[in-house]
N, C-alpha and C positions, 0 to 999 in steps of 0.2 A: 359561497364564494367569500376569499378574504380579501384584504388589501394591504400590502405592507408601502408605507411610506420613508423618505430616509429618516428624517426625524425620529422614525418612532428604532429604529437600528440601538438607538441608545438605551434603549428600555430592556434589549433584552438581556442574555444573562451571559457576559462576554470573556472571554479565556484572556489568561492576566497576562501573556504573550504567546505571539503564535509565530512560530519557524517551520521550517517545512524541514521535516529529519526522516533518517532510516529511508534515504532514496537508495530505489532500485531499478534496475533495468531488467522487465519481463520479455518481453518479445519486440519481434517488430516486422513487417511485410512492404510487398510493394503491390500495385494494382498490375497488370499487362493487357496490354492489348490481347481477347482471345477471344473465341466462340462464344463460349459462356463465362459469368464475373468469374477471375479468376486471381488470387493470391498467391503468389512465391513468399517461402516462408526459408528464412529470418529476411530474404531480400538483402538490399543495399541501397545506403543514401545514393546519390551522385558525388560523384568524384571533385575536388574543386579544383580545376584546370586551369586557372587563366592565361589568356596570350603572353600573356607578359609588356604587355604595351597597349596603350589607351585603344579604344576599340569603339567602331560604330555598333549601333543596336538598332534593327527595327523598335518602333514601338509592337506592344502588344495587340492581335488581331487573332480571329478565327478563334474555335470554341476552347472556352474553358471551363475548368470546375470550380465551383463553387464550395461544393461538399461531395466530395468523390466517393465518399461511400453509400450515400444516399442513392447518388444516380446511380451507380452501378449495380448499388444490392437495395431497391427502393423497399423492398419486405422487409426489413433491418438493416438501419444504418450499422446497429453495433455488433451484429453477428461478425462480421468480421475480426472484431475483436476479439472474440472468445474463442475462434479459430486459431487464429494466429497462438494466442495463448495457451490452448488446450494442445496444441501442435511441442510447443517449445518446454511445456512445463504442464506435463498431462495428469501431476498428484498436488496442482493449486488448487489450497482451499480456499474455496469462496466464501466462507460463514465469516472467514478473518475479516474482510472487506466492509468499510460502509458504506464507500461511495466510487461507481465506476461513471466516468463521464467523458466526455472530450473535452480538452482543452479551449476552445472556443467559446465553449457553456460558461467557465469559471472567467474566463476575458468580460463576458457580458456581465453577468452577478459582479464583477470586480468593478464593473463602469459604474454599474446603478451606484453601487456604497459608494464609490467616489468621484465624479463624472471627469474631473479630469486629471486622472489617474495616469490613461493615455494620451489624455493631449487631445481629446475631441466630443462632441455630442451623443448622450446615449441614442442609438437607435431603436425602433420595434425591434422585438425579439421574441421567440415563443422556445419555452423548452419544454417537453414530455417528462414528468418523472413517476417510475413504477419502484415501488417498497417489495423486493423479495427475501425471505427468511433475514428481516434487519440488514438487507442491502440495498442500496437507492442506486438505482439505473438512471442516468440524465440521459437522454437524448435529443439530437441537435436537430432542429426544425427548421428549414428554410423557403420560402416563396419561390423558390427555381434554385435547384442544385446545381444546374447546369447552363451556362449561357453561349451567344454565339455576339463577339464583337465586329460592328461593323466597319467596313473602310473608312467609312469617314468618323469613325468615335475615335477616342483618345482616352486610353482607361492606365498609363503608363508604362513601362522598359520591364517591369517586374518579370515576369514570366520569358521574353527573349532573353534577360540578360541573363538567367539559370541555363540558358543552351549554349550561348556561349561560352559562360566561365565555369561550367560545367561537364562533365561526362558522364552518361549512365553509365551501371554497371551490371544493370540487368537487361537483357535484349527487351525493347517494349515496352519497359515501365513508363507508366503515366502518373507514378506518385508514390514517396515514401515513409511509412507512417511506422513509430513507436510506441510503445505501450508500455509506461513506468510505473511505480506504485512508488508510495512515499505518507509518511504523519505530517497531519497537519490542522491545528486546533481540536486535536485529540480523537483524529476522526484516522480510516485509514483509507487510504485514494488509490485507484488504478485510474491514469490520465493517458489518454493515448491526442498522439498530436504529429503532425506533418514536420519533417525534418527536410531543410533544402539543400543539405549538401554535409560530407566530410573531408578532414584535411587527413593526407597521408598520401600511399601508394595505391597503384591501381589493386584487383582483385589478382592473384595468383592459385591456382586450384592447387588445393594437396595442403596449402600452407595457410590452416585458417588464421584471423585475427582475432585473441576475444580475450577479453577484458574476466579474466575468472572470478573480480570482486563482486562484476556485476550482473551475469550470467550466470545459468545453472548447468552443471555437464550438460544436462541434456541437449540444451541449445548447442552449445558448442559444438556436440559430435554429429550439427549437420550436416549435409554436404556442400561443396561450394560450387561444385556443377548442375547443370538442369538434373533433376531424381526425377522421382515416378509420383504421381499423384498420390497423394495420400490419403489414407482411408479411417476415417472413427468414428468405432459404434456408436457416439452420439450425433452424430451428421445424418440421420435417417431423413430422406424426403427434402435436402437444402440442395438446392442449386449451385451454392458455391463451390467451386472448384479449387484443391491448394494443393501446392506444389512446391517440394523441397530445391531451394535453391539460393545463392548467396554466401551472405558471411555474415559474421555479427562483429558491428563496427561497434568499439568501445565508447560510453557516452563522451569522453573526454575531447574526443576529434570532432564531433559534432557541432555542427553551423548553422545560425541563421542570415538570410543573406533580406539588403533592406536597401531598393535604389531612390533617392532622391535629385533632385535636380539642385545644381549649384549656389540657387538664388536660396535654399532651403536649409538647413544646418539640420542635423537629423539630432536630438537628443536622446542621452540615454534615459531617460526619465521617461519619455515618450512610447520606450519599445519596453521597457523593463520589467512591466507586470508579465508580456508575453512571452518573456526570456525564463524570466523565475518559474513560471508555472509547470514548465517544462525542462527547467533545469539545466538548459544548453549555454555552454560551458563559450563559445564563440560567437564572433557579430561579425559580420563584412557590412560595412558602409558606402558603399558604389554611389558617385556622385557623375555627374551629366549635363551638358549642357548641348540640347537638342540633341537628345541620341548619341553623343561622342561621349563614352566615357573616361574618367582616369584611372589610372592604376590603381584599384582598391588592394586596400591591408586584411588583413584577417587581424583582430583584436581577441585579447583574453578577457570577459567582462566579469569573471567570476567574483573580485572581489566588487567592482563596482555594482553588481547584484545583490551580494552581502550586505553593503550600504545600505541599499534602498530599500531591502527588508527593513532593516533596523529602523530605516526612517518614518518608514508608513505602519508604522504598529497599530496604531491607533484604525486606518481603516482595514489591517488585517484580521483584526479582531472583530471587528462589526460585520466583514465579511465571513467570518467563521460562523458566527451568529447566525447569521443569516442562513448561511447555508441548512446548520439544524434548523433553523424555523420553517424550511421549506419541507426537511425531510418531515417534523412532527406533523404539520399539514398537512401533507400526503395521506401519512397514517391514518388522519382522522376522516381521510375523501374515501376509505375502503383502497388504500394502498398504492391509489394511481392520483395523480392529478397533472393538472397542464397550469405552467409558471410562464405568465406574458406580460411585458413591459411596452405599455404605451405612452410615447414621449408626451401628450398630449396633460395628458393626467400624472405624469409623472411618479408613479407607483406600481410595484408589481399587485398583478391579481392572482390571487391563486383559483381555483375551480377543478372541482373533480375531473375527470378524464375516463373516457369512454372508448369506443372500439377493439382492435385488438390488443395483444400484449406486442411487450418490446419486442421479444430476442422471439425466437422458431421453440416449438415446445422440448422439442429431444435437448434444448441447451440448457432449461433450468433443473437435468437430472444430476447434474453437475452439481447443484448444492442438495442433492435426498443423498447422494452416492459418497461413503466415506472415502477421501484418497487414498489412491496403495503408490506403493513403491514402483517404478518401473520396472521393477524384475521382481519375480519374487523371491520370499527371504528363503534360508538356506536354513535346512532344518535337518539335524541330525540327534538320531535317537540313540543311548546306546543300547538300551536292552528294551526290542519290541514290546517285551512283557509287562513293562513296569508304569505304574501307574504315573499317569503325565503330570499330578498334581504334585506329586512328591519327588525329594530327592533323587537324579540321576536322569533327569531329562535335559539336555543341552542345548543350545539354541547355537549357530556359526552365524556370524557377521561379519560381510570380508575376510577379515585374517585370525577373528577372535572368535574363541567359541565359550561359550557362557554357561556357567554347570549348573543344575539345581534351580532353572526359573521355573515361576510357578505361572502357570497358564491362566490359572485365574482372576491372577493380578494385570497381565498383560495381555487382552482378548487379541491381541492381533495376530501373536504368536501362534494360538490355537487353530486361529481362524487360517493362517497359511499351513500349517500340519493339517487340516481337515482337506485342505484344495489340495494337497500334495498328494495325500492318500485318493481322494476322490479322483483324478486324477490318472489314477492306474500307479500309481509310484509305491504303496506301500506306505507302511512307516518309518522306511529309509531311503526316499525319496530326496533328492540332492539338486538344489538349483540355486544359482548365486545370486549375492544381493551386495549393494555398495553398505559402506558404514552405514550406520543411523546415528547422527550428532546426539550429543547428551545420552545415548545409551547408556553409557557407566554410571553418570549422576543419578539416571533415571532409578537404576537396579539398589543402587545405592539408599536411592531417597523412599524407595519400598520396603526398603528392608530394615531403615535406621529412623524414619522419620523425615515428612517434606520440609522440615528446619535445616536438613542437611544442605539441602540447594542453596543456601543464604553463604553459607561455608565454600559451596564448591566454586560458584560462579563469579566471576570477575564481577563488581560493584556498572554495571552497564545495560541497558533498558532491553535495548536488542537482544543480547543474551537470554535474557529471563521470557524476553517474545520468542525465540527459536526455540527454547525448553519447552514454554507450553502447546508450542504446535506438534512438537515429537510427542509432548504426554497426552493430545487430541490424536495424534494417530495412531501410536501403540494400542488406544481403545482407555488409559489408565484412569477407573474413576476418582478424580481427583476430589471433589467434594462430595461425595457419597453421600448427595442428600441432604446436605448440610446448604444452610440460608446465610447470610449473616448474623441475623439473631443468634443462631448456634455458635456462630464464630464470636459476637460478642458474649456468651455467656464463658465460652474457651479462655476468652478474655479478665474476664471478670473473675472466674476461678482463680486464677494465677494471681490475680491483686490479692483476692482474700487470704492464700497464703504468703502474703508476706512476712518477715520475720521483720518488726521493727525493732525489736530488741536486742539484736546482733548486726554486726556487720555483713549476714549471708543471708539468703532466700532458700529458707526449708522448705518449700512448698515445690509441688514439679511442676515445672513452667512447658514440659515437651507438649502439651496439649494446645499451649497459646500460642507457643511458634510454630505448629503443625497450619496454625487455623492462619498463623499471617501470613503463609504460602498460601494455603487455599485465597486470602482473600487477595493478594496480588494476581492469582490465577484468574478470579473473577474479573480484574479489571482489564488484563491484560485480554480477558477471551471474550464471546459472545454471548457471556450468560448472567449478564449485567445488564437490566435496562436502562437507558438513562433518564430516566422521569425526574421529577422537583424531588420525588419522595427518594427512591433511590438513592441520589446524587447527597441528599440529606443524612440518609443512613451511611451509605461508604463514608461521607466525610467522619461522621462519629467515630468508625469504626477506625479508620485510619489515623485519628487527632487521638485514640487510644495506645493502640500502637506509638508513637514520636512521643507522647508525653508519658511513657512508663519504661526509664534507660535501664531498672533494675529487672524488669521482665525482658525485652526486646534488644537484644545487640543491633549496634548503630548500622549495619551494613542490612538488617533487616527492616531498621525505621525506614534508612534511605529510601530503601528499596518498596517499598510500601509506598512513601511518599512521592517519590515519582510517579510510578505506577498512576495513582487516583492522579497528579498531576495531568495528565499524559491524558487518562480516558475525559477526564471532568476538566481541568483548568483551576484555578485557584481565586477566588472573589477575597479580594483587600481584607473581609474581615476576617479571613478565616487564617490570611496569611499574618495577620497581624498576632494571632494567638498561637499560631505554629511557632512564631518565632522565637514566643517563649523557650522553646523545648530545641537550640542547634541542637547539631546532629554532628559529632566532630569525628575524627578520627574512620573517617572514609575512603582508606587507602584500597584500590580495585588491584593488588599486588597477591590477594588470595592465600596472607600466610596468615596462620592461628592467631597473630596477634591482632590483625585485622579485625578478628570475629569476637575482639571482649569491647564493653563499653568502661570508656574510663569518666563517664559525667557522673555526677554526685544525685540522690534520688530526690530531687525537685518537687516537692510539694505532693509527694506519695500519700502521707498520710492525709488522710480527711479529704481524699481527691472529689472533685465535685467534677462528674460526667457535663463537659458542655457539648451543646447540642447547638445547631447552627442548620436546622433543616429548611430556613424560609431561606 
């Protein structure tokens, strides 16, 4: 058993700021009243209606939820999740992920770091967390999911006042939940959270609404009337029932709705952690005096949320902290433990965890099973006879067709000409497939070198993260076996040929910017641990990189430099010696001139390799 107290939050090893960036919007459902628990998928918030004129409200009475997915699916609160998600977006990889949780879990951790963050007392709290293939499952624990109020309690308007300024939009929903993903202290989050309402029109079928920045086709092309149940081979033996139905309402119309009584002034400081953490872009403030309401506004709070990040860095950072301290703990309990705060004592206890797993067994196949394409890719040969490794094997994508790949470079390729033939199709076997992003870079950075991707790609974080999830699912061995030791010696070659004697670099450098792709790939992917020793080593490897402008072009320091930023964070001392070496001329405009460094060779000679591994 451990104990973390707040004091000691300072001790650990804390990210030099923390923003929550690369937000997305995965999925989202609603509960229904039915025979058995059942989910409409993408669902719909509630509509925001109001009378238009100040309005009575019962108080709140008769049952409510507490944690609506607990009571309804009490074998797994978060199977629901991965339903709804495996529903909207059936080729997410999960190895990208570190942390899947509900938004209530990070409310609680966010109270202990600061207790009045929200404006109130921490209470008991218990969370479950299971470590799978380097992904942390939080799940939300409560004393009664579900309660029943009596005539004579008084627990306040909250819940009437949703029916009244409100409208479903799905027959029977009892609740509507999102599921987003987002960076944050270098970590990557899937949060799913209760949404109470959006602004717009009502629902019209035939005419969806969907926000294409933040939705993937697939969402989109679902239906907006009741569909048919849906069926996936990983659902073997669950009880849950889901069912295509709705719309996908963009995050921008999204609302939280908040009633207070007049004698009470509601601040935004008070709701703001739970607005941020979920990214909802609106606030309605309904005020009351004995059940009569006034005319509530619908407010934009997005930049007063900006603020209040900016303001609380210092407990966002201890929060991030925190949160790896729990995930390493885990680790060390044999991959599960149970995280509980009691007010009394005033410290979390950590303690191994026992019983069963999180999620139903058929859902963690999901991270053994590579993802594919929703359809498969389109494969055309032109001469049966000709050997697939060599010149005149073609590959169609969408509208392109690709001459001369080599299968061996691209297993994914192979692997769909094997299903096609298998299949009964032949060697000329025809079935279509949407673009694949970065395919051209990709064919390119095989053929010419992975320094080519430094060149292609706009100087942007997200970029270079969507290139390495295409080069994880084409199959493309990106580090072929290679550690970073091997990358730092790639490194180290290219200094030894330096030419100090002239104004140019005889020596070939394509070996060291081959290896500073690879080593952004590492940061950016799963096959990085973050241990003291690791974190030790990338930083070397990276403060190599930024302090060599006559090896490294600046748009591949940058890009390095983020990168380890992004996974690791940046400790004052290291940033202090970075800053030796700016970085200038980091124009993300993608023309050749972009790609030369014009800084002068800063202390090349006689370089002393420093190390900053403690």
């Amino acid at each position: 058993m451990a104990e973390i107290s707040r004091p000691e939050l300072w001790d650990l090893d804390l990210p030099t700021t923390c923003e929550i960036t690369e937000f997305q919007q995965l999925s989202s459902y609603n509960w229904v009243e039915a025979a058995s628990p059942t989910i409409v998928v993408p669902g719909s918030p509630a509509l925001w209606a109001p009378p238009g004129r100040s309005a009575r409200v019962q108080k709140d009475s008769g049952h409510v939820y507490i944690d609506q997915n607990a009571a309804r699916n009490p074998e797994s609160s978060l199977e629901p999740l991965f339903r709804a998600l495996y529903t909207t977006r059936p080729c997410h990889d999960m190895l990208s992920t570190d942390v899947v949780t509900e938004r209530n879990n990070l409310r609680k951790l966010l109270t202990f770091v600061e207790p009045s963050i929200e404006g109130r007392t921490p209470e008991s709290f218990t969370i479950k967390v299971e470590i799978h293939k380097n992904t942390a499952l939080f799940a939300r624990v409560e004393t009664c999911s579900e309660e029943y109020i009596l005539p004579g309690e008084f627990r306040g308007f909250g819940r009437e006042f949703e029916k009244v300024y409100t409208r479903h939009q799905i027959e029977g929903s009892t609740g509507h939940h999102r599921i987003v993903s987002y960076r944050f202290g270098g970590m990557s989050f899937i949060v799913r959270h209760e949404t109470d309402g959006y602004v717009g029109g009502p629902m019209k079928p035939g005419l969806p609404s969907v926000d294409a920045d933040e939705l993937s086709d697939t969402l989109a092309s679902l239906s907006l009337s009741p569909g048919p149940v849906l069926t996936d081979p990983y659902n073997a033996g669950s009880r849950l029932v889901i069912r295509r139905e709705g719309q996908t309402v963009p995050l921008s119309s999204t609302l939280e709705i908040k009633t207070r009584t007049t004698q009470k002034h509601l601040s935004i400081q008070n709701i703001a952690a739970q607005i941020w953490l979920s990214q909802t872009p609106k606030l309605v403030r309904a005020y009351h005096r004995s059940g009569v309401f006034q005319e509530p506004s619908v407010e934009d709070v997005t930049a007063e949320i900006r603020t209040w990040q900016a303001e609380n860095q210092v407990h966002l950072r201890k929060f991030a902290a925190l949160i790896r301290k729990i995930i390493d703990l885990a680790k060390c309990y044999g991959n599960r433990a149970t995280v509980r705060y009691v007010g009394l004592g005033d410290k979390l206890i950590v303690s191994p965890l026992g019983g069963k797993k999180l999620l139903p067994e058929s859902l963690y196949l999901h991270w053994e099973t590579k993802p594919k394409p929703c359809d498969a890719l389109q494969l055309l040969v032109s001469d049966p006879g000709t050997d697939r490794h060599k010149p005149g094997f073609s590959v169609q994508v969408g509208t392109k067709t690709y001459k001369s790949v080599d299968l061996e470079e691209i297993p994914y390729f192979e692997a769909s000409m094997k299903r096609s033939q298998g299949s009964g199709g032949g060697s000329r076997a025809v079935s279509k497939h949407d673009d694949i992003r970065f395919l051209d870079e990709v064919l390119l950075g095989l053929s010419r070198g992975f320094r080519q991707f430094f060149r292609l790609l706009p100087t942007r974080l997200s970029e270079y993260r969507d290139l390495c999830s295409t080069l994880k699912f084409l199959g493309v061995n990106v580090l072929q076996g290679r550690t970073m030791r091997h990358m730092m010696d790639d490194f180290r070659g290219a200094k030894d040929d330096l030419d100090y004697d002239g104004d140019g670099i005889t020596g070939d450098k394509s070996p060291a910017r081959d290896s500073a792709f690879r080593l952004l790939y590492m940061f950016l992917s799963d096959g990085l641990v973050s241990t003291v020793q690791d974190k030790g080593m990338a930083y070397n490897a990276t403060f190599f990189v930024v302090s060599h402008p006559r090896i490294f072009r600046c748009r591949t320091r940058k890009m390095v430099l983020e990168a380890f930023s992004d996974r690791f964070g940046i400790s004052y001392k290291q940033q202090k010696n970075l800053d030796k070496w700016p970085i200038r001329n980091t124009s993300g405009s993608g023309s050749s001139s972009d790609d030369r460094t014009t800084e002068d060779d800063k202390g090349a000679r006689g370089y002393y390799y420093y190390s900053d591994s403690n």
